[in-house]
C-alpha positions as CSV (number, residue, x, y, z in Angstrom):
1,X,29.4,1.0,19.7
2,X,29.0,4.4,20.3
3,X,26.1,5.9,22.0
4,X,25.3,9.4,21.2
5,X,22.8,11.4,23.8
6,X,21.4,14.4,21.7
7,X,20.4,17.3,24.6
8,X,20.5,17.0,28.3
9,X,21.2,13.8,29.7
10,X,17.8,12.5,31.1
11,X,16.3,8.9,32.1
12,X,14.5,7.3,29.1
13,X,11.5,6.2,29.4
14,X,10.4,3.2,27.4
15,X,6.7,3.3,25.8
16,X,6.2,1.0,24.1
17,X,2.1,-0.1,23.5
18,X,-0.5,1.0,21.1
19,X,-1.9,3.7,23.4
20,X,-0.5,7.3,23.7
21,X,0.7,7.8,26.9
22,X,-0.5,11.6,28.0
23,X,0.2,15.0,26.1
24,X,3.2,15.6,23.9
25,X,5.4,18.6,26.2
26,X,4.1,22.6,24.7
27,X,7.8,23.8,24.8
28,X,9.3,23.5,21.4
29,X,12.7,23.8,21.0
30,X,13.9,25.4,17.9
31,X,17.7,25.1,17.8
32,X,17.7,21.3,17.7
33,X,17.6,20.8,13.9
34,X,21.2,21.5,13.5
35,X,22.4,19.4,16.4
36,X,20.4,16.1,14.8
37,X,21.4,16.5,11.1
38,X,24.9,16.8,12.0
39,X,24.4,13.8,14.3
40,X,22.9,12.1,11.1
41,X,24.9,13.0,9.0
42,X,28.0,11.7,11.5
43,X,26.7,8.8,12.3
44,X,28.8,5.4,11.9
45,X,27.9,1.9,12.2
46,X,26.9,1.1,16.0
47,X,26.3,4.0,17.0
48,X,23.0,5.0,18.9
49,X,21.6,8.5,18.6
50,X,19.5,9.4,21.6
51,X,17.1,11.9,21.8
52,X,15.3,13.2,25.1
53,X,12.0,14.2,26.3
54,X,10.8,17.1,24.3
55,X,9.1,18.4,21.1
56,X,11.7,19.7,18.3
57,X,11.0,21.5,15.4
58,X,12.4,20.8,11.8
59,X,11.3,23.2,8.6
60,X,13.6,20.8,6.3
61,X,13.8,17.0,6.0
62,X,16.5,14.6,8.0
63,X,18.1,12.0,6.4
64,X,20.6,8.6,7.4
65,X,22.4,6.9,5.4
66,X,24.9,4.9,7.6
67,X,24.0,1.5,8.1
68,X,23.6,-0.1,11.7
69,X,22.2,3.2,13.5
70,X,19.8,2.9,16.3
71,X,17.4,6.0,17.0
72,X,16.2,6.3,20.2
73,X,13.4,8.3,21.8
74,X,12.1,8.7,25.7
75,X,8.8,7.9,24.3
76,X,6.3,8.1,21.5
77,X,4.4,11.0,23.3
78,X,7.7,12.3,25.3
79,X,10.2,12.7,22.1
80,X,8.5,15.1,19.3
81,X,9.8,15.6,16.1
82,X,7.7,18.2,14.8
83,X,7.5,19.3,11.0
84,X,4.8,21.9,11.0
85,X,6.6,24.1,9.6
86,X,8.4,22.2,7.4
87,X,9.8,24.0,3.9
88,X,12.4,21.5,2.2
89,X,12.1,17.9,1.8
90,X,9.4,15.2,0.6
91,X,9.8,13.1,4.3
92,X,9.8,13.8,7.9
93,X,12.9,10.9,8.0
94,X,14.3,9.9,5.0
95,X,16.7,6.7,5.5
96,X,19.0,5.2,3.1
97,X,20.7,2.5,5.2
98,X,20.3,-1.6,6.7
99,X,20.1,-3.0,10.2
100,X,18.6,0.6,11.3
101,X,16.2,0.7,14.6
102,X,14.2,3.1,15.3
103,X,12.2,3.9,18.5
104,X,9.8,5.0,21.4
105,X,9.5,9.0,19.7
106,X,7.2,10.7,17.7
107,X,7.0,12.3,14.0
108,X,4.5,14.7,13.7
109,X,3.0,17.2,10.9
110,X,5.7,16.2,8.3
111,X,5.0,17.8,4.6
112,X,5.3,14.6,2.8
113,X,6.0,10.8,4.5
114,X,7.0,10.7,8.0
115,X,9.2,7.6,8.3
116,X,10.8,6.3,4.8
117,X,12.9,3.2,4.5
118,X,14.5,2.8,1.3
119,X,16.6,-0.5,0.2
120,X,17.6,-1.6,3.5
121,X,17.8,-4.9,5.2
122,X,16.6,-5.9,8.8
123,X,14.8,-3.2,9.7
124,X,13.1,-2.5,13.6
125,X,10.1,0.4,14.0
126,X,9.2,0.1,17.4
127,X,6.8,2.3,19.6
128,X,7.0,4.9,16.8
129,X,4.0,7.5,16.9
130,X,3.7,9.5,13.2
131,X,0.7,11.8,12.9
132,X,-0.9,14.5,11.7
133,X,-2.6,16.2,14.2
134,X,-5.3,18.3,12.4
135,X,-7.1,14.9,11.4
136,X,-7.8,13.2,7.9
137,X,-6.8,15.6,5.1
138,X,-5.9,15.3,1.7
139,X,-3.0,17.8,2.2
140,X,-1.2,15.0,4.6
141,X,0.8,13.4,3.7
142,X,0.5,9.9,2.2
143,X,2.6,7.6,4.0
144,X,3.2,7.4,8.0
145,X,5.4,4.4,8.1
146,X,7.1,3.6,5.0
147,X,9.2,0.3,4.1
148,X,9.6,-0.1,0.8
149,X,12.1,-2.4,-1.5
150,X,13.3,-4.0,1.7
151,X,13.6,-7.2,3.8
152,X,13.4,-8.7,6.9
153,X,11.6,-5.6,8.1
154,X,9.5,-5.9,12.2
155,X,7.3,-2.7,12.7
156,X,5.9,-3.2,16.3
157,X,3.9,-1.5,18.8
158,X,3.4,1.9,16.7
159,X,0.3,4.4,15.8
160,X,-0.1,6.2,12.8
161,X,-3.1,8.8,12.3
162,X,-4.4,10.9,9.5
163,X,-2.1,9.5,6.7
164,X,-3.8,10.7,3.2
165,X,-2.8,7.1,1.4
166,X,-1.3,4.6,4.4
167,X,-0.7,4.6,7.7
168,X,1.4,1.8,7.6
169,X,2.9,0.7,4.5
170,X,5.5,-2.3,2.9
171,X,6.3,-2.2,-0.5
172,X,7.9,-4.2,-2.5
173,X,10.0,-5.9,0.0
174,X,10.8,-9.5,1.6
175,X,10.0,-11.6,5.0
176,X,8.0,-8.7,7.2
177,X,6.6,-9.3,10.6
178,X,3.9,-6.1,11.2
179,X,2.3,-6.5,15.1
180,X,0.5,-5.1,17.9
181,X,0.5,-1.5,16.1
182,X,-2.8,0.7,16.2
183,X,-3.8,2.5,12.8
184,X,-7.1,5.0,12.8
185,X,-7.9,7.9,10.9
186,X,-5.9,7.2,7.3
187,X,-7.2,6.2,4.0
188,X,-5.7,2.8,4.5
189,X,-4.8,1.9,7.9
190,X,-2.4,-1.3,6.7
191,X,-1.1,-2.2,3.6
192,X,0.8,-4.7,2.4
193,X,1.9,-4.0,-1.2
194,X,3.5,-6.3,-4.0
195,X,5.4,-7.7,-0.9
196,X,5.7,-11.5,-0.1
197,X,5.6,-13.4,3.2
198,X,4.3,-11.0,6.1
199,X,2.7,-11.6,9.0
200,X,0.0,-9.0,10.0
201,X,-1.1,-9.9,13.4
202,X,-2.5,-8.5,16.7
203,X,-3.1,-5.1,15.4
204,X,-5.9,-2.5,15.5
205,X,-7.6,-0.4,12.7
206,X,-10.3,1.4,13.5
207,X,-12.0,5.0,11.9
208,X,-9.6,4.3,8.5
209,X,-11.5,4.4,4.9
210,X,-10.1,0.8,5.3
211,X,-8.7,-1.2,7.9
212,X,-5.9,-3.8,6.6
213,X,-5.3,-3.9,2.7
214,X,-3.2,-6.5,0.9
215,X,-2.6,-5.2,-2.8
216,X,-0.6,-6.6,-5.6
217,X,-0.2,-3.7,-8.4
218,X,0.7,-4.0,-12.2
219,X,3.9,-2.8,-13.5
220,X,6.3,-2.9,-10.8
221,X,9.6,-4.3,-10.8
222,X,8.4,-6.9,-8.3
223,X,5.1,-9.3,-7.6
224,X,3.7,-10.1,-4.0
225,X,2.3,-13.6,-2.7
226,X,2.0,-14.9,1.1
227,X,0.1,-12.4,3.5
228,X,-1.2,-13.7,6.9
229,X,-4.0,-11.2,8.4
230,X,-4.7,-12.7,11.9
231,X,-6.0,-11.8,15.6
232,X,-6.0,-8.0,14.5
233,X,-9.3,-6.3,15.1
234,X,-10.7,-4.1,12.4
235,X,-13.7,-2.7,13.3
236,X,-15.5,0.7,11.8
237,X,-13.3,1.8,9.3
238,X,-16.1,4.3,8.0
239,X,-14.0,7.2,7.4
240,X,-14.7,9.2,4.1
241,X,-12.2,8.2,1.4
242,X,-10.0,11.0,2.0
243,X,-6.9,10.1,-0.4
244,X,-5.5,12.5,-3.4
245,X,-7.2,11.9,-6.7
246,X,-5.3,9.1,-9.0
247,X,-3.6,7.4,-5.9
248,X,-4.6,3.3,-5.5
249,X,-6.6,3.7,-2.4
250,X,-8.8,6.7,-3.9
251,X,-11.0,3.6,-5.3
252,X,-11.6,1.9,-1.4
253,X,-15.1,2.5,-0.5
254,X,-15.4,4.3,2.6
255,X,-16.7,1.3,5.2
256,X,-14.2,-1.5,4.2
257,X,-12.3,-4.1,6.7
258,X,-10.1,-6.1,5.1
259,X,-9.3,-5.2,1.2
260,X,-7.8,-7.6,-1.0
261,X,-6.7,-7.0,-4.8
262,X,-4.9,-9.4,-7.4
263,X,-3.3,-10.8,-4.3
264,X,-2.5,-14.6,-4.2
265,X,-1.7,-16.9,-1.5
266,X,-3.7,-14.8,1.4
267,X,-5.0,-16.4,4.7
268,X,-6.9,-13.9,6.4
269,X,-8.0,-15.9,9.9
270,X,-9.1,-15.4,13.9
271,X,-9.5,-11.8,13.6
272,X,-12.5,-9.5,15.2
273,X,-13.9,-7.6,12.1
274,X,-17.0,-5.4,12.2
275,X,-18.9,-2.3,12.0
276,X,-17.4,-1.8,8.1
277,X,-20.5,-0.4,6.5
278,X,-19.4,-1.8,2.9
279,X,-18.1,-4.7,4.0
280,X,-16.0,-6.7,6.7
281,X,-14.3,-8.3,3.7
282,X,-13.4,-7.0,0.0
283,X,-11.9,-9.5,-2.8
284,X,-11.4,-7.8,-5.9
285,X,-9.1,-7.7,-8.9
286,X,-7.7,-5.3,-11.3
287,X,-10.8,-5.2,-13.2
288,X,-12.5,-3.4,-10.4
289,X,-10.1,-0.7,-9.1
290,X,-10.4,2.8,-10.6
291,X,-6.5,3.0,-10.9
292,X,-6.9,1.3,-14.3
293,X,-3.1,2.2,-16.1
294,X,-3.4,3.8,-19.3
295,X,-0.6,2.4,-20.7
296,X,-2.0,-1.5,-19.9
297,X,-0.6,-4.1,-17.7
298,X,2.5,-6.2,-18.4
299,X,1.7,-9.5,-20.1
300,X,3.4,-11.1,-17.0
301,X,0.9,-9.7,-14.7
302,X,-1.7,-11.4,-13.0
303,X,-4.8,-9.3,-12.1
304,X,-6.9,-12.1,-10.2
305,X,-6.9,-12.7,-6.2
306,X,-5.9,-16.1,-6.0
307,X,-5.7,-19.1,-3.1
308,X,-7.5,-16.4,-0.8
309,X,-8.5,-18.3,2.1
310,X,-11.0,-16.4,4.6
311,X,-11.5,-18.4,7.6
312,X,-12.2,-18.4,11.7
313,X,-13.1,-14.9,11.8
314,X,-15.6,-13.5,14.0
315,X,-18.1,-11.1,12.3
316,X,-20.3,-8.7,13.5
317,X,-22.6,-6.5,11.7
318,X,-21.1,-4.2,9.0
319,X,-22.5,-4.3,5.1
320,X,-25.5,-1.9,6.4
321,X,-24.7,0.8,4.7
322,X,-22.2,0.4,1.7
323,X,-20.3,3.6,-0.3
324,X,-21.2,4.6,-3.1
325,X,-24.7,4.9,-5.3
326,X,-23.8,0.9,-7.3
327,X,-23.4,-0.7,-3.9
328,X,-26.7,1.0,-2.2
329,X,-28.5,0.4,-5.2
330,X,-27.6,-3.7,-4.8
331,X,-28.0,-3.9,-1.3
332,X,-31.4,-2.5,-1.6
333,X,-32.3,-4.7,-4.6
334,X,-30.9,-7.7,-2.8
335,X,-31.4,-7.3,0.9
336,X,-34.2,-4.3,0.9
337,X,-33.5,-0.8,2.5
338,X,-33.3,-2.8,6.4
339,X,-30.7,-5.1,5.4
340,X,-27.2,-5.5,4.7
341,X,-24.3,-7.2,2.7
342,X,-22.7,-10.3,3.6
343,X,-19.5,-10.5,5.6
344,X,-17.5,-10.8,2.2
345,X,-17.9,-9.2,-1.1
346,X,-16.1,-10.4,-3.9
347,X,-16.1,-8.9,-7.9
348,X,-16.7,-12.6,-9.2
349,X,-13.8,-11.9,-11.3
350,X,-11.7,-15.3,-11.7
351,X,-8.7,-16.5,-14.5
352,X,-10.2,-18.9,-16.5
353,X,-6.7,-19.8,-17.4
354,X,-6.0,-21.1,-14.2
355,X,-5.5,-24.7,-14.8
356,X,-5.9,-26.2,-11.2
357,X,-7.1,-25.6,-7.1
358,X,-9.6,-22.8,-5.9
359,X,-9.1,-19.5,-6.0
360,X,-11.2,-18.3,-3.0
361,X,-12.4,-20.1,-0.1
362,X,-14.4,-18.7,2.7
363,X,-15.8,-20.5,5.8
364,X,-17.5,-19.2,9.0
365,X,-18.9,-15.8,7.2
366,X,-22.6,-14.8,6.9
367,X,-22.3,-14.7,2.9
368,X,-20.4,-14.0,0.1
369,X,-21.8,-11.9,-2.8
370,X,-20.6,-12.3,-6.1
371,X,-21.4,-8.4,-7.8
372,X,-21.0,-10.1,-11.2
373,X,-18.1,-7.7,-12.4
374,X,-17.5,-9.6,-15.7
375,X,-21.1,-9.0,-16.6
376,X,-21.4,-5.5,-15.7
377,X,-23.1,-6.4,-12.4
378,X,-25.9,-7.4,-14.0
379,X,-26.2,-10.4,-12.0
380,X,-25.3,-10.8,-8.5
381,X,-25.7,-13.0,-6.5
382,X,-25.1,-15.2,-3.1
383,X,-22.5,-17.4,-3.7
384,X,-22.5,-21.3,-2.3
385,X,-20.5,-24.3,-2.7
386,X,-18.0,-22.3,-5.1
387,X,-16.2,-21.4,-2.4
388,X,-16.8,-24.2,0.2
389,X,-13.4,-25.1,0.5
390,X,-10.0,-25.3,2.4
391,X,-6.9,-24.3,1.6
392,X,-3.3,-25.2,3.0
393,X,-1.8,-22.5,6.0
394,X,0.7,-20.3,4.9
395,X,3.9,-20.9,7.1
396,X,4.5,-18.5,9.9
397,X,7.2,-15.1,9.1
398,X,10.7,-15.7,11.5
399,X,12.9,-12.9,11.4
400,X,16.4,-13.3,12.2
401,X,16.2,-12.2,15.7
402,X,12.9,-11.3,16.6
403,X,10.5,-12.9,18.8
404,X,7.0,-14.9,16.8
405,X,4.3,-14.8,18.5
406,X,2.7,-18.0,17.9
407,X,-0.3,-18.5,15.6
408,X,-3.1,-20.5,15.6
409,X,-3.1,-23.5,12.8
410,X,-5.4,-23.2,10.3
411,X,-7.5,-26.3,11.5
412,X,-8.0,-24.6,14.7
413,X,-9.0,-21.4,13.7
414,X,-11.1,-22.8,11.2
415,X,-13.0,-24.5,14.2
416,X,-14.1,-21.2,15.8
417,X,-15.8,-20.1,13.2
């Protein structure tokens, strides 16, 4: 292994926690850019590219594609990489390459994505700060943290801010543990998209448009199933939606918690989620988005949320104050102008086709509304023993190498509801 120190030799200092640590350094050095693409563009398998303490500017984007490179910061506020002025290139860090680590530094201001993963296997983000420091903007750029078409992927102990789509995004990919990371200030804070067994746990999202999403989209080359959303707190994602007009999100309702759409086999359990002035909880299909493809959906798609299972959650308030002239209007006409929707809100969409088992089941919430999407919302209504029900635990994410942190079983988070 060869271990590459990029600068002055100094003592790194390991940050690694959902909290910034204390102001990024004002000196920016300038002349760094060449030293780190030629690094980069060097690099062989093994080797581990360390940068120090300080804030480096880039106007153009960097890019790996050797595989087995670790990239190591002092810190997420000690090691900048700034972009401000950034003129060439659609990512902060573009990487092309498997068993790549990356961590404890900082991608700032980038023109497009900060961090993108593309096609690699066993992948580690850790203590990893991405931001854009003027705030929510539709001129940021979409993704902070950016997996996508890869497996075995842990993204741990990380922030991402002001992200015009998501904050924290996996696409497409296989087997992803996503933990203890803190998301405010995007359009989405998480999302899991057309993606299958992940683990999103321990987490906070706070001040997004909304807090965790779990998506399933039509015509891509693969479908998602098995998300786990548990012990993360999502509280007062009441941010205006914020995204570029035609992206996916652009449809969340500022005010949301936990999204889901035309996802099957969800469990979304012992979590803290409140304060989302739509709703703590979204279940919607394809029907209901305002990403609707002109082109249709493959025949092979399925646009229904299916074996959702909402359980041992602990709600408070939220629903009081929903996005969007349709959703005041039925709150009022269902709860009056002092009230408020129920902890879960749900199209009423379902596959008739479907030949066997539930397709949602909630326990522990104040109420689930049906908005009566197949009718035009003409009828909505509290929902009851429809989705009184229980539904099998998913089976907890192991990555090859990486610590689990354990999870409670379904029958005992159920219990604490």
């Amino acid at each position: 292994m060869k271990r590459i120190v990029l600068g002055v030799a100094m003592a790194a200092v390991l940050v690694v926690g959902c909290e910034r640590q204390g102001p990024a350094p004002v000196a920016v050095d300038r002349d760094y850019q060449k030293v780190l693409i030629e690094r980069l563009l060097d690099a062989k398998p093994g080797d581990v590219i360390e940068i120090p303490a300080g804030t480096f500017a880039f106007d153009r984007s960097l890019n790996l594609r050797a595989d087995g490179v670790t990239i190591r910061g002092a810190g997420m506020d000690k090691t900048v990489l700034s972009f401000k002025g950034q003129k060439s290139g659609a990512e902060g860090l573009l990487v092309n390459a498997g068993n790549f680590t990356i961590e404890n530094l900082a991608i700032e201001d980038t023109k497009g994505d900060g961090l993108k993963v593309n096609e690699g296997e066993n992948i580690v983000i850790r203590g990893v700060r991405v931001e854009w420091t003027r705030g929510p903007h539709t001129d940021n750029g979409a993704y902070g943290l950016y997996p996508v078409q890869t497996k075995n992927v842990l993204i741990e102990d990380c922030v991402v801010i002001g992200a015009s789509d998501a904050g924290l995004y996996v696409g497409q990919s296989d087997t992803i543990v996503v933990r203890r990371n803190r998301v405010e200030r995007n359009v989405a804070g998480i999302e899991i998209e057309n993606s299958k067994n992940a683990d999103v746990h321990d987490n906070v999202a706070t001040q997004n448009t909304g807090g965790i999403l779990v998506f399933d989209m039509p015509n891509l080359p693969r479908r998602g199933h098995s998300t786990r959303v548990f012990k993360n707190r999502v509280f007062d994602n009441n941010t205006d939606n914020f995204a570029r007009k035609g992206a996916a999100v652009a449809s969340v309702p500022a005010g949301s918690g936990v999204v889901l759409n035309s996802a099957d086999k969800v469990e979304i359990f012992d979590n803290d989620i409140g304060g989302n002035k739509t709703a703590n909880v979204i279940i919607s299909s394809y029907w209901s988005t305002g990403y609707m493809n002109k082109y249709g959906i493959s025949k092979d798609y399925d646009p229904y949320p299916e074996e959702v299972y909402v359980h041992g959650n602990r709600f408070k308030g939220g629903g009081d104050s929903p996005d969007g002239l349709d959703l005041k209007t039925l709150k009022v006409a269902l709860f009056g102008l002092g009230g408020s929707l129920p902890d879960v809100l749900w199209d009423g969409y379902v596959n008739a086709q479907r030949a066997q088992g539930p397709q949602i089941c909630v326990e522990g919430a104040s109420g689930v509304l049906n908005a009566d999407g197949p009718h035009k919302y003409k009828n909505p209504g509290l929902v009851g023993d429809a989705v009184r029900c229980t539904l099998p635990a998913l089976p907890a994410i192991v990555l090859p190498g990486a610590t689990q942190a354990g999870a409670a079983p379904a029958a005992k988070a159920a219990s604490k509801s």
